[in-house]
C-alpha positions in Angstrom: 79.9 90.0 -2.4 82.2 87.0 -1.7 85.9 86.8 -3.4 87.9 84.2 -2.0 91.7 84.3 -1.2 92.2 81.7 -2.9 90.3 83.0 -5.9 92.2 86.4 -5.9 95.9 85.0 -5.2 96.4 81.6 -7.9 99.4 79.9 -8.2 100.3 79.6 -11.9 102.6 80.3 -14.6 104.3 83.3 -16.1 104.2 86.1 -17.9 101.0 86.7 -17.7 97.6 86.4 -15.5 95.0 87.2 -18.1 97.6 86.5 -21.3 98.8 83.4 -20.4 96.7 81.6 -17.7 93.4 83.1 -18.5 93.3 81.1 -22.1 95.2 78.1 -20.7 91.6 78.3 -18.7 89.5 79.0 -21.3 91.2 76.1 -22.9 90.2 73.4 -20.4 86.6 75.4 -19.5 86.0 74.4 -23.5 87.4 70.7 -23.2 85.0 70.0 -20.5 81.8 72.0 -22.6 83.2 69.7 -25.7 82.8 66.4 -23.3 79.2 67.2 -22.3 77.8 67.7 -25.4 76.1 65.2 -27.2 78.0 65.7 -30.3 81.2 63.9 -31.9 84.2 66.9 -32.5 87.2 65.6 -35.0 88.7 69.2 -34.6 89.4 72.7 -32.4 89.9 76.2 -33.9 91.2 79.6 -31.8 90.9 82.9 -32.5 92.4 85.4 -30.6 91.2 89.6 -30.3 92.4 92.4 -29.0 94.9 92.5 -26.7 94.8 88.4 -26.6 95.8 89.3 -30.2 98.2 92.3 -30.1 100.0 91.5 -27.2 100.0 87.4 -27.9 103.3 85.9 -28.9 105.3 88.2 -25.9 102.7 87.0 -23.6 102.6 83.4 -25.0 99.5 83.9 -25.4 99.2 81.1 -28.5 101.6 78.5 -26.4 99.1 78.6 -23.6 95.6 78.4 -25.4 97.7 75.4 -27.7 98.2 73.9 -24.0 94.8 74.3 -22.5 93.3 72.3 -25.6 95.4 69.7 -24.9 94.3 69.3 -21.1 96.8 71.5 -19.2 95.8 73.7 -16.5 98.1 76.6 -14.3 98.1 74.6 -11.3 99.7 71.2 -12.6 101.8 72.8 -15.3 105.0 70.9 -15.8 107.4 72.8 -18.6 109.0 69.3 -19.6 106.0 67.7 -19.9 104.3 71.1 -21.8 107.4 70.8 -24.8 107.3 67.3 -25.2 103.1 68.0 -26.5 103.4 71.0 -27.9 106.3 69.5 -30.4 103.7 66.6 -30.5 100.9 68.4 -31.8 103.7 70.3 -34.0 104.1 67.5 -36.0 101.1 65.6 -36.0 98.6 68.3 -36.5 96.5 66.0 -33.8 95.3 66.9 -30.0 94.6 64.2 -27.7 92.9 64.6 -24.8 91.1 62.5 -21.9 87.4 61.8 -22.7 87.2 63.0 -26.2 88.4 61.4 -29.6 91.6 62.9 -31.4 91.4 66.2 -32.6 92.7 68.2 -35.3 94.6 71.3 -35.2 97.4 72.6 -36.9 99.0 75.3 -34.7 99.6 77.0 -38.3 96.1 77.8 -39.4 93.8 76.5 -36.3 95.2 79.1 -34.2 94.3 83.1 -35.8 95.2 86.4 -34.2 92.6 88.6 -35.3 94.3 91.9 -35.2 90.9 93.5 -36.8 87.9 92.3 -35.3 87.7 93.6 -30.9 84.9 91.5 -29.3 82.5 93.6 -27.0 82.8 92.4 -24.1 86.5 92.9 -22.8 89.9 93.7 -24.5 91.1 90.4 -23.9 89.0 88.0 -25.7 89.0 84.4 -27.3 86.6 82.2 -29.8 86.6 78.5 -29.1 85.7 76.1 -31.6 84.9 72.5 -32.1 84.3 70.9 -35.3 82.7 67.8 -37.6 84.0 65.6 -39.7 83.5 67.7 -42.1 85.4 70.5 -40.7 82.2 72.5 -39.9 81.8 74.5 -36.7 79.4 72.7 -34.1 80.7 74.5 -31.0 81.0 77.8 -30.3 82.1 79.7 -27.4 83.5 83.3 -26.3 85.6 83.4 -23.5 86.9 86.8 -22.0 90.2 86.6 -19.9 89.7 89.6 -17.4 92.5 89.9 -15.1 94.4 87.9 -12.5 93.4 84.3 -14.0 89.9 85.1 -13.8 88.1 83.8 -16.8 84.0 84.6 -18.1 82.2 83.2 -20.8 80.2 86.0 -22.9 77.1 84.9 -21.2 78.8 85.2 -17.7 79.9 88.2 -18.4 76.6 89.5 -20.0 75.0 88.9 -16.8 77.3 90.8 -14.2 80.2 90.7 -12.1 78.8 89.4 -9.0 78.2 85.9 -9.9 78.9 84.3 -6.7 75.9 82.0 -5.7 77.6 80.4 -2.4 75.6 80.0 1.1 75.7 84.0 2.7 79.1 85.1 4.4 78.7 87.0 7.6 80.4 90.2 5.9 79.4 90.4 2.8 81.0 93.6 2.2 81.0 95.6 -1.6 82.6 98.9 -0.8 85.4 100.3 1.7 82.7 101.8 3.4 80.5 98.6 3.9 83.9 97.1 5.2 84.2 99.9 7.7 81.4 100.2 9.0 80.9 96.3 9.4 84.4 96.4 11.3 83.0 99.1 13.4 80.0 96.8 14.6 81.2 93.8 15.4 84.6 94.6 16.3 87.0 92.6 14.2 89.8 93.5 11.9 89.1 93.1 8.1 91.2 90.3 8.3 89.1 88.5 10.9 85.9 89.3 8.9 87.3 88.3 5.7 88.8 84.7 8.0 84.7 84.7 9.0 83.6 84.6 5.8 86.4 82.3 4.1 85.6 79.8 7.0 82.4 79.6 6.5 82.8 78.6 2.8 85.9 76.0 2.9 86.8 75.8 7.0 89.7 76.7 9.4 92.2 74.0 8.4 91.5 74.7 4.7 92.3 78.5 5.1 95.4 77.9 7.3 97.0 75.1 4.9 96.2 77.4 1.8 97.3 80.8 3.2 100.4 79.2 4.3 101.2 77.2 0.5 100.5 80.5 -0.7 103.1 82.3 0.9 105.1 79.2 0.7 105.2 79.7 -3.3 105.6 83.7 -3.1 108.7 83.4 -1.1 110.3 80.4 -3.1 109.5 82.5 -6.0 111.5 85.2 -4.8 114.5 82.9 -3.9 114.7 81.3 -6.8 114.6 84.7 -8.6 117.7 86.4 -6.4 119.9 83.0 -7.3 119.7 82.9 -10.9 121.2 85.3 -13.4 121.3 85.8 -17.3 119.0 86.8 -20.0 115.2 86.6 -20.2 113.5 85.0 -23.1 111.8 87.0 -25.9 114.3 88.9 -27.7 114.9 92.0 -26.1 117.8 90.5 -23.9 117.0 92.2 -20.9 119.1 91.5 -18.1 118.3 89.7 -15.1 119.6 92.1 -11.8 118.0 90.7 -8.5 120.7 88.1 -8.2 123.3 90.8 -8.1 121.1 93.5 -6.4 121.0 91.1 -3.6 124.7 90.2 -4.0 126.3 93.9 -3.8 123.4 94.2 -0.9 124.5 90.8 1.3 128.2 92.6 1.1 127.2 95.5 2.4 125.5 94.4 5.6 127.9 95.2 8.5 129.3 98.2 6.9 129.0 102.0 7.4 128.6 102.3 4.0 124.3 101.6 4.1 122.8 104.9 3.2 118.8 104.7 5.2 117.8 104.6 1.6 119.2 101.3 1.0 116.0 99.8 2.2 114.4 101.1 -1.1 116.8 98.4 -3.0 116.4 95.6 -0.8 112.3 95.8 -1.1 112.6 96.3 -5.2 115.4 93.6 -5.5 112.6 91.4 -3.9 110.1 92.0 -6.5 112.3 92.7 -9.4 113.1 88.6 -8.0 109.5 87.7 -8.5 109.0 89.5 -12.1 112.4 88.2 -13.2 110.9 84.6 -12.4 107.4 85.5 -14.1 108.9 86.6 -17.5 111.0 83.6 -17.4 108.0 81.6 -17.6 108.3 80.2 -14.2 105.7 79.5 -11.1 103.9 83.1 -9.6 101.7 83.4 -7.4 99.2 86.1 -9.1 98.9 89.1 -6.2 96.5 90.0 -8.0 97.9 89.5 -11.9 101.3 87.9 -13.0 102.5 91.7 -13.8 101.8 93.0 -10.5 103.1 89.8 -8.6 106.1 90.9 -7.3 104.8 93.8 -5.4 102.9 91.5 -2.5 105.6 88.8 -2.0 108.6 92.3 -1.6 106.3 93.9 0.8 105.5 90.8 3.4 109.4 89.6 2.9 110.3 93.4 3.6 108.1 93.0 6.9 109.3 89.6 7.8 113.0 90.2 7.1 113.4 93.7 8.4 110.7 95.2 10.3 111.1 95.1 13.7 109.4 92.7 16.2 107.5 91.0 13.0 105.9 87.4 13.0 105.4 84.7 10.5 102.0 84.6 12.9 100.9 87.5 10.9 101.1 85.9 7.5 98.0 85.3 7.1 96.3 88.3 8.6 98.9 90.2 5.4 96.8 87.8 3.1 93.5 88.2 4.3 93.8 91.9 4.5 95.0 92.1 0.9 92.6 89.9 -0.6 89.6 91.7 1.0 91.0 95.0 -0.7 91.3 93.3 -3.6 87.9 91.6 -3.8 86.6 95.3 -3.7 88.9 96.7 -6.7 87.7 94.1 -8.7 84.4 94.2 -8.2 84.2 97.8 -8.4 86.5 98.5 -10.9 89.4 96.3 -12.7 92.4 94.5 -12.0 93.4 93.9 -16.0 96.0 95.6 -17.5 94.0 95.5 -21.2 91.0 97.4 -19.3 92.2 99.8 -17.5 96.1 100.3 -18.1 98.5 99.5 -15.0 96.6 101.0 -11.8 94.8 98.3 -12.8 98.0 96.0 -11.6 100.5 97.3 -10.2 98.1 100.3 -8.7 95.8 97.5 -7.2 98.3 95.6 -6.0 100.3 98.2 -4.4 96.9 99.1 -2.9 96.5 95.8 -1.4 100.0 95.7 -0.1 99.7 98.4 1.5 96.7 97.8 3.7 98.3 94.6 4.9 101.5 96.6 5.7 99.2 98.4 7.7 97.3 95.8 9.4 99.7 93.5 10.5 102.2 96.4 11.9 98.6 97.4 14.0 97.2 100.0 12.3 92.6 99.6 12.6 90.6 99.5 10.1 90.1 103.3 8.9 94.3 103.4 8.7 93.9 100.4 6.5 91.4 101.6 4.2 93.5 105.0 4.6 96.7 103.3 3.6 95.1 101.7 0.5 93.5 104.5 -0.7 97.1 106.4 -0.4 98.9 103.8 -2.5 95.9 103.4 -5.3 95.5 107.4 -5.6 99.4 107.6 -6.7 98.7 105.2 -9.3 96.1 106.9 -11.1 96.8 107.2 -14.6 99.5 105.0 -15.0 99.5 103.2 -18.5 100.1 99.7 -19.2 102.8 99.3 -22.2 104.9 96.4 -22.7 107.9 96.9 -25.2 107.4 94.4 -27.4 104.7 92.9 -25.9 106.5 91.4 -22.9 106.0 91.7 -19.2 109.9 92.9 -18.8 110.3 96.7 -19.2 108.8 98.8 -17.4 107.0 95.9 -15.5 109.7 94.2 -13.4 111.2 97.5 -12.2 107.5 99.0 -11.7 107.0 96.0 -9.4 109.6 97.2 -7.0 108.5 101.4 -7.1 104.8 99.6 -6.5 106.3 98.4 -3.2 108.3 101.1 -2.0 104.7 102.8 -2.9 103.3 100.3 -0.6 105.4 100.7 2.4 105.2 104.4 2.2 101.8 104.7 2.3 101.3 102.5 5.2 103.7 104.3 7.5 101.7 107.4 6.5 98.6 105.7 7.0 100.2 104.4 10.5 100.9 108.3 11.4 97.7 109.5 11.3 94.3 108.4 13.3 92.8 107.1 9.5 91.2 109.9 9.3 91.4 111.4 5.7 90.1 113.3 2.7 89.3 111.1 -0.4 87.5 107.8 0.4 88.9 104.4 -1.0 85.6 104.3 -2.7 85.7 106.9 -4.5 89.6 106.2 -6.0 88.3 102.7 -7.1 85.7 104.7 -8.8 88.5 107.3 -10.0 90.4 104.4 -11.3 87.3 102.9 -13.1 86.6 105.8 -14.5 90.1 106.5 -15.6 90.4 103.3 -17.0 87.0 104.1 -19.2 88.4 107.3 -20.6 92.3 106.3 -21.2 93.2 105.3 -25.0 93.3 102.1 -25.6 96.8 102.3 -27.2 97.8 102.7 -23.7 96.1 99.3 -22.0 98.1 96.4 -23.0 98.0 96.9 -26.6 101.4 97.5 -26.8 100.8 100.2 -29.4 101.4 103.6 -27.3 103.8 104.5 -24.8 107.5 102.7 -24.2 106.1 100.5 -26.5 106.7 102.4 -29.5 109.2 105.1 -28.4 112.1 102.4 -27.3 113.9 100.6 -30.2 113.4 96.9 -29.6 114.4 94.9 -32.7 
């Protein structure tokens, strides 16, 4: 099993990983199926299901699949540029896109949320259409957005989850205990088997140059996010706090007034920064989804800025480490919100978070696994449910406990020899399993939970 870095950490848009950039993907994924088939298209159709549907308009769920049909993608997303079409296609009921003549759509009736009619395969799921002349479906295709950007059609999906057909890595791990014991053997840190395998895919310089944009974008993210106050979009006028977190925090520096505890603040302020950025629609790196992004970027700033003896050289050793645990959560279990509530997110990427914590402040292998497992197991059971749809409340604040989780768990993990009782393995497969059993009122829906016990209207 081979997950990239680069495939698990994306660089996109807010709010949302699977809500927002997953059918902006889906979108394009379509536009290139339409321009390979033999057949003329004069129109496009959406429908949207399950938590795609429920959860839609507070995840912008309908601006982004509206975008991806008319040729935008995460990476090159310009907001200017993304008004001036959409209030295009508003008033011309036309798409037009590179490689394929004008298309039809009304945003009004070409675009449905089907609140009635779940597709199989995932919670979060699309239809695709193209159509003739004569307004008669030609193309057809379901897409399933299933966490952190990652997009399947119902064939890929139908066929399994490990899809990758690459040349072989040199650590092809699929469990924590594959990863251990392959650590054992040849000696290296997870993060130099997971640099092993990502160099023999894409090369050194590739690796170094990426790593090092992606941090580049976490840590501008959470700059931006600590300079700029007021209210976040979507109607519940929920206030934005890093800025004066970090304010009333700068002020006290120097004082005697610091209680030890005041640490706690400075790593949430962090990733209350990055979530505050996300919901305001702005550039995220997804660590591993757009919900849970704030909780990598707090915990390698809280190491960078305030740890002791720490090195930028470590950067991406942090990133390596965490994308190795999170290749195995995925592939093992889930990292969407819709399938398996919020251990999904913020549990997985507190996991993650915390075995690069671990790793970079020199903790081996077993301590890393050990700190991962830690942070996932006190998780467990968390519930995923947005008021009002939006990734504001309880996500931005749960991004911040996530990494104080994080950090905890990998000075625990650092105070013992890595020896422990319950196996990473088998709290993926608790998670999984927890996921399976949990109502789906409670995954994303936005029909259990803080969702329907706080007034938000």
């Amino acid at each position: 099993m081979f997950l990239s870095v680069f495939e698990m950490f994306k660089v996109g848009i807010g709010p949302s990983s699977s809500h927002t950039m997953g059918p902006m993907v889906a979108a394009a994924r379509f536009l290139d199926m339409m321009r390979a088939s033999p057949f003329r298209f004069t129109g496009v159709r959406a429908s949207l299901h399950g938590s795609l549907a429920f959860t839609g308009i507070g995840h912008a769920t309908d601006r982004a699949t509206i975008l991806g049909l008319a040729g935008f993608t995460p990476e090159s997303y310009e907001a200017g540029r993304a008004d001036e079409a959409l209030k295009g296609i508003e008033e011309a009921h036309m798409i037009s896109v590179d490689g394929l003549a004008p298309l039809r759509f009304n945003p009004k009736t070409d675009l449905v949320f089907d609140y009635d009619t779940p597709l199989k395969g995932h919670a979060n799921g699309m239809v695709l259409m193209a159509t003739d002349a004569q307004g008669d479906i030609t193309l057809r295709q379901v897409y399933y957005s299933i966490g952190g950007g990652f997009v399947m059609t119902e064939e890929e999906l139908a066929a399994g989850k490990d899809t990758d057909e690459g040349a072989p890595v040199p650590y092809p791990f699929k469990s924590a205990a594959e990863m251990l014991a392959m650590a054992k053997a040849s000696g290296k840190s997870i993060a130099g088997m997971k640099r092993a395998n990502e160099e023999s895919r894409g090369g050194a310089e590739n690796l170094r140059s990426g790593t090092k944009r992606l941090w580049q974008v976490m840590n501008d993210c959470i700059n931006r996010g600590l300079e700029t106050d007021g209210i976040l979009p979507g109607g519940l006028n929920v206030k934005r706090r890093a800025k004066g977190i970090h304010q009333a925090l700068l002020a006290e520096r120097g004082t005697n007034q610091q209680a030890p505890h005041t640490i706690n603040d400075w790593m949430s302020t962090y990733a209350m920064a990055v979530n505050e950025e996300n919901a305001a629609g702005g550039q995220v790196v997804t660590a591993p989804t757009n919900g849970a992004a704030g909780v990598m970027p707090a915990t390698l700033r809280y190491y960078l800025d305030h740890v002791p003896g720490a090195s930028e050289n470590h950067i991406e050793d942090f990133l390596l480490t965490a994308a190795a645990i999170g290749g195995l959560v995925k592939f093992n279990a889930s990292i969407s919100g819709a399938e398996a509530g919020c251990q999904a997110e913020v549990g997985s990427a507190a996991a993650m978070a915390a075995g690069a914590l671990c790793a970079v402040m020199g903790g081996t292998p077993e301590q890393v696994e050990n700190a991962a497992e830690i942070a996932l197991e006190h998780h467990l059971g968390m519930t995923c449910d947005p008021v009002r749809g939006l990734v504001q409340v309880p996500c931005i604040e749960r991004n911040g406990l996530g990494a104080i989780k994080a950090v905890s768990a990998a000075s625990l993990a650092l105070r013992g020899d890595g020896t422990h009782l319950v196996p990473l393995d088998a709290c993926i497969e608790t998670m999984r399993q927890t996921g399976a059993d949990m109502s789906e009122k409670y995954k994303e829906t936005s029909l259990g939970g803080l969702a329907v016990n706080v007034p938000n209207c």
